[in-house]
Backbone atoms as SQL, in Angstrom:
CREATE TABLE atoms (id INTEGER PRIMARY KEY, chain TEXT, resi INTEGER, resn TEXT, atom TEXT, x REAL, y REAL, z REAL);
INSERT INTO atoms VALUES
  (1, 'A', 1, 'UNK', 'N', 0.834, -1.177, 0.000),
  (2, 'A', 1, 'UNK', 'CA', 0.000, 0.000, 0.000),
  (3, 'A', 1, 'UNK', 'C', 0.881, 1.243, 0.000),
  (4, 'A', 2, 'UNK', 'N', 0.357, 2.100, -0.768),
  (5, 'A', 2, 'UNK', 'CA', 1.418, 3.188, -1.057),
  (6, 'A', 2, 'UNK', 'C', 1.131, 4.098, 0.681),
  (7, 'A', 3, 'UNK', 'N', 0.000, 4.193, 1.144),
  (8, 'A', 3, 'UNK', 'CA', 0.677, 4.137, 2.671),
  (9, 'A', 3, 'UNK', 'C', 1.645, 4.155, 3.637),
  (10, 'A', 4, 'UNK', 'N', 1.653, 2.790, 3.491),
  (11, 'A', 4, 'UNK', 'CA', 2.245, 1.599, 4.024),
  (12, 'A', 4, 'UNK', 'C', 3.619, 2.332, 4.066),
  (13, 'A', 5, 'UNK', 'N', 4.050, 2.316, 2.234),
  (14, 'A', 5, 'UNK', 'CA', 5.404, 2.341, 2.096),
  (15, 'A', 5, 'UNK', 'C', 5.831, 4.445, 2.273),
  (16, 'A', 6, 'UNK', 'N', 4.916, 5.205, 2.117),
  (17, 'A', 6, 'UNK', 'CA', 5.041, 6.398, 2.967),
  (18, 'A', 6, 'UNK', 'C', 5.614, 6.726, 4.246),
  (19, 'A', 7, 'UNK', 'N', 5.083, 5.285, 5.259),
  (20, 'A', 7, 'UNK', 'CA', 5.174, 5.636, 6.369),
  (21, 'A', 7, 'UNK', 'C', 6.644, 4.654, 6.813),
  (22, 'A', 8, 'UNK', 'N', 7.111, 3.776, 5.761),
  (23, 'A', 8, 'UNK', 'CA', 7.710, 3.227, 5.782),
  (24, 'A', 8, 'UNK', 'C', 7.546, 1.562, 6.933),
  (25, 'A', 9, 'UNK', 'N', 6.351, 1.202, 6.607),
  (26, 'A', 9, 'UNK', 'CA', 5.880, 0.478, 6.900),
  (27, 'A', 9, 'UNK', 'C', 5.646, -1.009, 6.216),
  (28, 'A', 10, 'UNK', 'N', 6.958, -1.223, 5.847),
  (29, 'A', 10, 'UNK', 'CA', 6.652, -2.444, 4.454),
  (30, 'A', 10, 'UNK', 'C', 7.081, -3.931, 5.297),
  (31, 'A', 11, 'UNK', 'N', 6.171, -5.129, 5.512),
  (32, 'A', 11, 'UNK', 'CA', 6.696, -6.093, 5.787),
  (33, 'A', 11, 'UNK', 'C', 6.169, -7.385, 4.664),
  (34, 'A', 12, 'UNK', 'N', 7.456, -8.492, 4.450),
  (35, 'A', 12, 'UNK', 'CA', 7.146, -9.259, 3.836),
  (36, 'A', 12, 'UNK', 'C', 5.888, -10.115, 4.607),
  (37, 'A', 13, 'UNK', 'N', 5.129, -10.744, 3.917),
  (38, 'A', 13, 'UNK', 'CA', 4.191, -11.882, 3.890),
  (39, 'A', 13, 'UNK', 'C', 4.817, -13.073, 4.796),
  (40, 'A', 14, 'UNK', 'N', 3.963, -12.882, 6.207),
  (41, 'A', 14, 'UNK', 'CA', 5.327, -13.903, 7.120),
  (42, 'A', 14, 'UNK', 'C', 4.845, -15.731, 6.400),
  (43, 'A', 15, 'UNK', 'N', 5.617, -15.931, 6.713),
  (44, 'A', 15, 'UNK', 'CA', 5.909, -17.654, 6.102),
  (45, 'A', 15, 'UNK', 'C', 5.759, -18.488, 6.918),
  (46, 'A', 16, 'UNK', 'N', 5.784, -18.256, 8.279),
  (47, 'A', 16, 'UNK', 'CA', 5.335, -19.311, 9.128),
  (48, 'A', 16, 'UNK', 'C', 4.635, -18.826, 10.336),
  (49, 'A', 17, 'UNK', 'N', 4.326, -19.159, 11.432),
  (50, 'A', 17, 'UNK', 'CA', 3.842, -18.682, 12.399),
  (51, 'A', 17, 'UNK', 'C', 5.116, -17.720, 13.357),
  (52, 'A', 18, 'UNK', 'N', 5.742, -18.355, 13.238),
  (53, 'A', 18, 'UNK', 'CA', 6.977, -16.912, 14.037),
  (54, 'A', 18, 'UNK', 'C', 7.162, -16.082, 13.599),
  (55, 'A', 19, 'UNK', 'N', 6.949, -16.135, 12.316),
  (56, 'A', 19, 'UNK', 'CA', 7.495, -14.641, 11.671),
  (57, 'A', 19, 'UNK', 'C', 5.937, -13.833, 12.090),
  (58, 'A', 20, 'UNK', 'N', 5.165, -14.451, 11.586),
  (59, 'A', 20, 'UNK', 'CA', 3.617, -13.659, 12.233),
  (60, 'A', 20, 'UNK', 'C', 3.604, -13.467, 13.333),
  (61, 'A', 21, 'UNK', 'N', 4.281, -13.601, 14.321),
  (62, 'A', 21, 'UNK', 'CA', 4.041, -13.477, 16.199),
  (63, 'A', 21, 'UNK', 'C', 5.254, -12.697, 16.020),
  (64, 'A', 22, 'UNK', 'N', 6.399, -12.585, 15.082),
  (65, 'A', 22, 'UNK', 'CA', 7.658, -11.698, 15.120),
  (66, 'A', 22, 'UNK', 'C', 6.610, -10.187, 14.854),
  (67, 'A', 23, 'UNK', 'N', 5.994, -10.331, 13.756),
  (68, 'A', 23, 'UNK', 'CA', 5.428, -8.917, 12.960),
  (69, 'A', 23, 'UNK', 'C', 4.105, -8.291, 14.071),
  (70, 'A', 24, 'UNK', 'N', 3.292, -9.130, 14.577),
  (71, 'A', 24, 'UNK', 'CA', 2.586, -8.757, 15.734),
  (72, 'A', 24, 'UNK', 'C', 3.073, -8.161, 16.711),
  (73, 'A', 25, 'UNK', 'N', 4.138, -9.019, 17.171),
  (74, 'A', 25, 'UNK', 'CA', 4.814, -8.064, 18.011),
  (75, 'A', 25, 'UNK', 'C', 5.651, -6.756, 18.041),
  (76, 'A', 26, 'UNK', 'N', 5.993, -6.651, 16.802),
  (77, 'A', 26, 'UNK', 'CA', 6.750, -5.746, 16.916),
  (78, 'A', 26, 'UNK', 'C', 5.311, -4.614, 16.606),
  (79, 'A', 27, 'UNK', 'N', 4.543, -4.945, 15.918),
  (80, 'A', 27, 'UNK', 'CA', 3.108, -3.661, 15.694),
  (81, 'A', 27, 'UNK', 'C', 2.773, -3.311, 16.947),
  (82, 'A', 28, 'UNK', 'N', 2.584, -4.359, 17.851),
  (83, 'A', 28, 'UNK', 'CA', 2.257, -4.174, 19.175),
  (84, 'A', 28, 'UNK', 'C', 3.043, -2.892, 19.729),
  (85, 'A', 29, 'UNK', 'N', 4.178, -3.095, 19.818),
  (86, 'A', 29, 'UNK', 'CA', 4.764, -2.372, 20.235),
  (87, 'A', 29, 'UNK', 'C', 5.251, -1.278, 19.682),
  (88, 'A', 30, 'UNK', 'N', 5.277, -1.432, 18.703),
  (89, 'A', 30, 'UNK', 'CA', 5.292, 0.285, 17.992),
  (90, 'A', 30, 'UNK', 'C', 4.205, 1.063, 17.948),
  (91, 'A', 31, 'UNK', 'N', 3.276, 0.605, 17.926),
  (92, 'A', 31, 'UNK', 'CA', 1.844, 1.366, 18.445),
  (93, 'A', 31, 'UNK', 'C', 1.409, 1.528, 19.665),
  (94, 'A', 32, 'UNK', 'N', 1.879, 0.894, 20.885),
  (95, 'A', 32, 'UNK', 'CA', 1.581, 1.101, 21.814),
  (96, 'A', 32, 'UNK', 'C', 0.350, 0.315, 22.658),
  (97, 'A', 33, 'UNK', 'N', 0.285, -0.826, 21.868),
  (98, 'A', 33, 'UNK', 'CA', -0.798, -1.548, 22.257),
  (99, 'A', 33, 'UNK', 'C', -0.504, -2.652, 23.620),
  (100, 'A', 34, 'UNK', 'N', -1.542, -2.238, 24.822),
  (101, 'A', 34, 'UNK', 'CA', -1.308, -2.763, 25.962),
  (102, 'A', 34, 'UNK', 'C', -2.185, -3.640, 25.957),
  (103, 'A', 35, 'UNK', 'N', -2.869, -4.596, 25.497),
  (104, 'A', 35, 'UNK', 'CA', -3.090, -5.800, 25.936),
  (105, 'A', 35, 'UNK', 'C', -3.305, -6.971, 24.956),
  (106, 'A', 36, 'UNK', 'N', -3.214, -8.187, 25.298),
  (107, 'A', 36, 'UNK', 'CA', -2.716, -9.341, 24.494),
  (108, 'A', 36, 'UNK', 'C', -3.157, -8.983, 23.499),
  (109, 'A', 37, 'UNK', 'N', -2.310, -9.293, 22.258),
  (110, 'A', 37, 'UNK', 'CA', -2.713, -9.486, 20.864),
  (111, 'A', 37, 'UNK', 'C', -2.754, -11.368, 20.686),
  (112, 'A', 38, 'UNK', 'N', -3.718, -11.612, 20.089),
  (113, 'A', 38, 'UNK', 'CA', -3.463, -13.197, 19.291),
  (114, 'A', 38, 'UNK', 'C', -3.196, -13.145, 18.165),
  (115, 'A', 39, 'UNK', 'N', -2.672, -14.233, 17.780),
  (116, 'A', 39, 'UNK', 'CA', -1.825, -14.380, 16.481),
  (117, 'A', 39, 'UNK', 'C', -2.341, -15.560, 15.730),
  (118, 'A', 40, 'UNK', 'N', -2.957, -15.232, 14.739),
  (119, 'A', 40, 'UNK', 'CA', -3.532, -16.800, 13.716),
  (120, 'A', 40, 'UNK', 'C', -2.311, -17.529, 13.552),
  (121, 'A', 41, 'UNK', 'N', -2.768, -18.907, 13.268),
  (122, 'A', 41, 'UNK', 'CA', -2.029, -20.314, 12.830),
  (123, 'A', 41, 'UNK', 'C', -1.707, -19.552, 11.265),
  (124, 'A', 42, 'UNK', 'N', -0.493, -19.451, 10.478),
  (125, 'A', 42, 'UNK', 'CA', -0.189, -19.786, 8.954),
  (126, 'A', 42, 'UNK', 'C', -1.455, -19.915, 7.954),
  (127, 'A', 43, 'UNK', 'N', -2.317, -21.032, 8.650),
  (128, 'A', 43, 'UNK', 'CA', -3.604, -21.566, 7.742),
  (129, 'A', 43, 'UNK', 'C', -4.440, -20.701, 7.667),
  (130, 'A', 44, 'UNK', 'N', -4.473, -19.594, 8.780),
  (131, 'A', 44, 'UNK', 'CA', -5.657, -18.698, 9.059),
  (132, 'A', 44, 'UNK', 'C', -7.173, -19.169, 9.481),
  (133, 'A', 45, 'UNK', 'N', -6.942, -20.367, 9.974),
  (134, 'A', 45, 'UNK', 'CA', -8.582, -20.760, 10.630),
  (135, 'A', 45, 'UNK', 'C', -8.795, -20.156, 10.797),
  (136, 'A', 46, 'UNK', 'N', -8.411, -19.266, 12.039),
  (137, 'A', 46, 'UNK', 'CA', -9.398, -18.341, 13.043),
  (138, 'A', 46, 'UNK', 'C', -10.165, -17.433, 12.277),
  (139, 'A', 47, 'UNK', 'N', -9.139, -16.956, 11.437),
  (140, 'A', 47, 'UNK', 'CA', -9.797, -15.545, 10.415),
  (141, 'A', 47, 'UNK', 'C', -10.779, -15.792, 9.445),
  (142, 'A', 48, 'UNK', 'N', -10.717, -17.109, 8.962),
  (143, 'A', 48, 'UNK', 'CA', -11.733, -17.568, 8.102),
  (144, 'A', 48, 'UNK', 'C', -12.950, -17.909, 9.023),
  (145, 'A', 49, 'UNK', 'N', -12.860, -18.896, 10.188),
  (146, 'A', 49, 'UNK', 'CA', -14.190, -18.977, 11.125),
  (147, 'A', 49, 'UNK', 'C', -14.783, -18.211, 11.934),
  (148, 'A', 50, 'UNK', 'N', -13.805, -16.969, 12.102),
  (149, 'A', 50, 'UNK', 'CA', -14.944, -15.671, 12.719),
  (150, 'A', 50, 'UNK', 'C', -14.790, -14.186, 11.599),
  (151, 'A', 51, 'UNK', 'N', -14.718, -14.535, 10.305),
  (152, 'A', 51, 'UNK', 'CA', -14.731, -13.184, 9.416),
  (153, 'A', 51, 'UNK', 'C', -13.710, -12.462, 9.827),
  (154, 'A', 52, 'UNK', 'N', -12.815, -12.488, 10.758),
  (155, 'A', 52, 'UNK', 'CA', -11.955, -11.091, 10.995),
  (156, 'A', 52, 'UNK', 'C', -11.549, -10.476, 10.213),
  (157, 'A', 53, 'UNK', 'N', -11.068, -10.730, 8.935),
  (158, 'A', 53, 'UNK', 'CA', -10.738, -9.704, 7.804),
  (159, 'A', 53, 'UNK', 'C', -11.041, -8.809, 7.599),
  (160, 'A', 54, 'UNK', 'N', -11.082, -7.365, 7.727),
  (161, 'A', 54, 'UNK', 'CA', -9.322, -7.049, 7.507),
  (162, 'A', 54, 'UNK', 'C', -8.989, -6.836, 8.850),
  (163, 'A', 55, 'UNK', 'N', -10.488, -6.215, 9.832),
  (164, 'A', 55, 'UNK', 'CA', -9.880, -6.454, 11.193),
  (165, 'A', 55, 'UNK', 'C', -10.764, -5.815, 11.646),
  (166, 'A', 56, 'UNK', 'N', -11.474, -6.885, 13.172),
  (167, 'A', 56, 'UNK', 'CA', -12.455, -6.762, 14.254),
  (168, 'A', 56, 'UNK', 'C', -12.670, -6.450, 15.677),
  (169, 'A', 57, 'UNK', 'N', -13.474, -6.326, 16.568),
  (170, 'A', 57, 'UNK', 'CA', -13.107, -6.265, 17.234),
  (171, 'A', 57, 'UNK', 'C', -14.247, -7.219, 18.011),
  (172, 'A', 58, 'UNK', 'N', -13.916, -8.252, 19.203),
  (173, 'A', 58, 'UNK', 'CA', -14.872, -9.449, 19.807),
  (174, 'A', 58, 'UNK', 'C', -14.871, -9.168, 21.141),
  (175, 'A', 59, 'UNK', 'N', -15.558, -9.411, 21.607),
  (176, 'A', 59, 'UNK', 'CA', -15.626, -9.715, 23.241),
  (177, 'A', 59, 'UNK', 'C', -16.621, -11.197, 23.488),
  (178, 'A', 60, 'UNK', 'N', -15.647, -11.853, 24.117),
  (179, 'A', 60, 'UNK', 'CA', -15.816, -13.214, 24.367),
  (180, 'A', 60, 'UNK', 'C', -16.176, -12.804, 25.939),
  (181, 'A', 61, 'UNK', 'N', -17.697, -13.835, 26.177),
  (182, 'A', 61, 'UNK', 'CA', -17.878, -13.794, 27.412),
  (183, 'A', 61, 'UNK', 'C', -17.509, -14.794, 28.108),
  (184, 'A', 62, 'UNK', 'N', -17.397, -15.085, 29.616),
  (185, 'A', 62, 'UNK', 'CA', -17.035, -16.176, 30.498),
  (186, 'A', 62, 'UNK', 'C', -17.136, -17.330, 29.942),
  (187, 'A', 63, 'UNK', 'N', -18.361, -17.827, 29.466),
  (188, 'A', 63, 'UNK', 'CA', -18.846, -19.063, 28.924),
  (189, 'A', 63, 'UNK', 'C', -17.861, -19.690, 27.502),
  (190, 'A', 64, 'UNK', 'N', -17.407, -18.320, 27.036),
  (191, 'A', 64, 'UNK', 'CA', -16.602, -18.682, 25.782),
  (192, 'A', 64, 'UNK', 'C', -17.659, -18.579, 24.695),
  (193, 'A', 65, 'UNK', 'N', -18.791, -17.706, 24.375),
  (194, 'A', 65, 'UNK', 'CA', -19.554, -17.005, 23.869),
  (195, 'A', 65, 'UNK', 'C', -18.761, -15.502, 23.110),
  (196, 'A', 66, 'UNK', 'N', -19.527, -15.981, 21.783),
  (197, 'A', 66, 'UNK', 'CA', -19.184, -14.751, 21.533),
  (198, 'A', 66, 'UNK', 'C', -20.177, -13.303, 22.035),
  (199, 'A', 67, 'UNK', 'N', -19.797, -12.101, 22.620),
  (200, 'A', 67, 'UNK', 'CA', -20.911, -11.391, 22.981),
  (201, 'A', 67, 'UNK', 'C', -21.224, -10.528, 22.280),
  (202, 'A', 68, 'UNK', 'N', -20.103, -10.044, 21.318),
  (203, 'A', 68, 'UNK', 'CA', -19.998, -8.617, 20.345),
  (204, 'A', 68, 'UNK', 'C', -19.247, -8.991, 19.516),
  (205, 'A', 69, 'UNK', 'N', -19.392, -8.263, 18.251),
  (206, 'A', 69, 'UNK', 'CA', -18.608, -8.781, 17.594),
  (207, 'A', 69, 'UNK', 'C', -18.797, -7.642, 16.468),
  (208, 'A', 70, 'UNK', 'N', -17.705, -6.713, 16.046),
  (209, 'A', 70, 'UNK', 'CA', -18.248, -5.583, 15.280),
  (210, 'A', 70, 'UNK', 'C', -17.743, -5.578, 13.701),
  (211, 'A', 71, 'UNK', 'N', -18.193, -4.351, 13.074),
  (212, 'A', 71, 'UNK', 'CA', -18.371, -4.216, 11.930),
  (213, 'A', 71, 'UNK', 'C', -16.569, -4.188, 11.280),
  (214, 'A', 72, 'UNK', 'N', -16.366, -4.732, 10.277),
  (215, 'A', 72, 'UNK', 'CA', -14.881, -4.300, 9.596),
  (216, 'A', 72, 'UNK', 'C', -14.504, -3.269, 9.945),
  (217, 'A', 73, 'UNK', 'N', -13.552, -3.290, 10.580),
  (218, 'A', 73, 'UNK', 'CA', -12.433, -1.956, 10.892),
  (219, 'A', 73, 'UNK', 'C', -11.921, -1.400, 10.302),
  (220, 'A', 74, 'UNK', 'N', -11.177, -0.419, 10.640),
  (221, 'A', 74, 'UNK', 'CA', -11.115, 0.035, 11.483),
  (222, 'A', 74, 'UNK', 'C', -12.246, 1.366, 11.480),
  (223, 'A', 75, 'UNK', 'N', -13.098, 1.491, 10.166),
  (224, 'A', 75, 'UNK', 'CA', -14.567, 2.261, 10.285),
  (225, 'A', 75, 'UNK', 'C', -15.411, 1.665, 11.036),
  (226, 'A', 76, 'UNK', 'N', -15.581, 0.098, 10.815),
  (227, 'A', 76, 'UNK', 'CA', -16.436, -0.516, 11.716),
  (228, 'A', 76, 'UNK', 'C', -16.680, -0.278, 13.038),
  (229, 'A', 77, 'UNK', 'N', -15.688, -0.145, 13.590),
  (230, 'A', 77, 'UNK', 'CA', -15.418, 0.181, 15.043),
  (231, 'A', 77, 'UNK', 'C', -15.977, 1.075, 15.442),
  (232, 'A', 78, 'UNK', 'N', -17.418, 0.791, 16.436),
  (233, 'A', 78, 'UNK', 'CA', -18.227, 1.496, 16.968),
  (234, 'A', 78, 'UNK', 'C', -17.859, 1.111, 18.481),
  (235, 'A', 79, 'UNK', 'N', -17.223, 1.915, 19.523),
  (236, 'A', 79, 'UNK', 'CA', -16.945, 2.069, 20.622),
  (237, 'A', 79, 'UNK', 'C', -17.889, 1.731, 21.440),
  (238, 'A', 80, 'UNK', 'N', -18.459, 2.533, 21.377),
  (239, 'A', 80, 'UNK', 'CA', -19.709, 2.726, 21.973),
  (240, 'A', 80, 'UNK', 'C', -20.845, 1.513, 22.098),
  (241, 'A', 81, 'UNK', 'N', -20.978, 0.621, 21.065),
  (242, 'A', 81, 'UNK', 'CA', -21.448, -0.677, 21.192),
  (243, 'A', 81, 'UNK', 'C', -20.692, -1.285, 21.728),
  (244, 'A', 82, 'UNK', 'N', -19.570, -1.157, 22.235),
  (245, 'A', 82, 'UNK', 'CA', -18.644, -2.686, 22.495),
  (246, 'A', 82, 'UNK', 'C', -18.626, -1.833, 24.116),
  (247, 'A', 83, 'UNK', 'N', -18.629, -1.084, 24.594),
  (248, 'A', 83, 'UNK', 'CA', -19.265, -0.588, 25.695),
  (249, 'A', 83, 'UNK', 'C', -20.443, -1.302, 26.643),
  (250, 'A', 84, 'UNK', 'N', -21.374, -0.708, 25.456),
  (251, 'A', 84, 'UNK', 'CA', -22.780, -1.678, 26.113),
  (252, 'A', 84, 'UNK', 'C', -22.624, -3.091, 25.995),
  (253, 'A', 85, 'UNK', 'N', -21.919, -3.532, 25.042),
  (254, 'A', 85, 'UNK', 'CA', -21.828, -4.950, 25.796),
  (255, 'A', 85, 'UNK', 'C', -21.193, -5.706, 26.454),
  (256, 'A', 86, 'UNK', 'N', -20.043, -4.664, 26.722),
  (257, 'A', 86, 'UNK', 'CA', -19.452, -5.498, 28.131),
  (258, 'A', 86, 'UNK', 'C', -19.875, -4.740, 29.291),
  (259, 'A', 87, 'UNK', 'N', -20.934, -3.888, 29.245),
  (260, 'A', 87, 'UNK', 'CA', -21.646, -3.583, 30.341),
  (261, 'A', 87, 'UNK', 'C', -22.777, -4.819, 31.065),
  (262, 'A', 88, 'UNK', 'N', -23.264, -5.465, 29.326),
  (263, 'A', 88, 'UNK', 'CA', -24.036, -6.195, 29.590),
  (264, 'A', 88, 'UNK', 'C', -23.544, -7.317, 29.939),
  (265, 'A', 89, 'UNK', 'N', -22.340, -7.505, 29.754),
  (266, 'A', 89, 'UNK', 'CA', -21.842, -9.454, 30.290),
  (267, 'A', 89, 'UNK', 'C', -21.283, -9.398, 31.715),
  (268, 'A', 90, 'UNK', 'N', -21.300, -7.572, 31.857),
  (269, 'A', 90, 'UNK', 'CA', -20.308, -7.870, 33.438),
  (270, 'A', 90, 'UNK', 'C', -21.813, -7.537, 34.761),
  (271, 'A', 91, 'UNK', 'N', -22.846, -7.265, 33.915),
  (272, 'A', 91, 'UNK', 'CA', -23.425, -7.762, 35.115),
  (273, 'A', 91, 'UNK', 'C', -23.984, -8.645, 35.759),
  (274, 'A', 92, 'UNK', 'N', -24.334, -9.307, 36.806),
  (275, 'A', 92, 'UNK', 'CA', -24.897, -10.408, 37.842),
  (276, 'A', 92, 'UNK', 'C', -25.814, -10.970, 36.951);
């Protein structure tokens, strides 16, 4: 993405799962992101069995339920819904 390469942001296509937990991490941390990131398998199950593409945001409740689950990002991202629903899973 001519972006990408603006900001000087160019990484190869990782090849195995370390290089993807190498490139996560280092985003993590150049952005400033404080809490766990997960990292798909190579195969990309995860991303294919919950849509995440290009990128979501979930809140999994106790049960291991999904409770929210929002629109493609990073426009998708309505705050404010993912609010009310972990208002709604954290109560009694």
């Amino acid at each position: 993405m001519e972006v990408n390469e603006k900001e000087k942001v160019v990484i190869d296509y990782p090849k195995d799962y370390d290089d993807r937990a190498s490139v996560a991490g280092a985003c993590s941390t150049k952005l400033g992101i404080e809490f766990p990131a997960l990292v798909d398998n190579i195969d990309n199950k995860t991303e294919v069995a919950y849509t995440a593409w290009p990128d979501r945001l979930y809140l999994i409740d106790s049960s291991g339920q999904i409770a929210f689950k929002s629109e493609a990002g990073p426009f998708g991202f309505k705050t404010e819904l993912l609010s009310k629903a972990l208002e709604s899973v954290s109560k009694p």
